[in-house]
C-alpha positions, 0 to 999 in steps of 0.5 A: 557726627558726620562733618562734611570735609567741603565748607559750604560757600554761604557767601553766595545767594544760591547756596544759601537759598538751597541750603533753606529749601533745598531738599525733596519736600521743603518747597512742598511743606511751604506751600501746604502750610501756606495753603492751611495745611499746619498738623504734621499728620495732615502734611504727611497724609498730602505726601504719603511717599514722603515718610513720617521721618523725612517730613518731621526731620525736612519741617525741624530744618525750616524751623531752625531756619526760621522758615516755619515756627512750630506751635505746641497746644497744651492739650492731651494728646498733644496738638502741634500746628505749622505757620510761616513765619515772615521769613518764610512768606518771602519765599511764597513769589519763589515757590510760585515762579517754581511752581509755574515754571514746573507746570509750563515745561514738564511735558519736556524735561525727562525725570527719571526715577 
């Protein structure tokens, strides 16, 4: 298993808040699931240039960070539904700001693919 060589400094706020969202489609899924979009079918069909296996592997990090809980159904076939967890409603002011701040300044920031 691959170990990075460069400890990261979890005494800083940042770090910390990008290690919890930090990655392309965290903020996303935390804003889709906060809107009621809770299966992982549902969440890969609102981000279909995202694959299956980044967004199930991006959702087993917010749960493990306790962003998000996961809640398994006894049913066949099984259903799986996504909540935020209060932890995870904290970030929802955060992802606003990002949000508004994307929306004002995107005609001039020059993204490239």
């Amino acid at each position: 298993m691959y170990e990075k060589k460069i400890p990261k400094d979890l005494n800083c706020g940042i770090v910390v808040t990008m290690e919890v969202i930090g990655g392309k489609w965290k903020t996303c899924l935390i804003n889709d699931i906060n809107k009621g979009i809770r299966r992982p079918g549902e969440l890969h069909r609102a981000h279909p240039e995202a694959s299956l296996r980044v967004i199930s592997q991006q959702l087993l990090e917010l749960e493990k960070n306790n962003i998000i809980e996961k809640k398994i159904f006894p049913v066949l076939p099984p259903k799986v539904e996504y909540s935020l967890t209060e932890t995870g409603k904290t970030l929802l002011p955060l992802i606003a700001q990002m949000l508004s701040w994307g929306n004002e300044y995107r005609s001039i920031i020059n993204i490239s693919d």
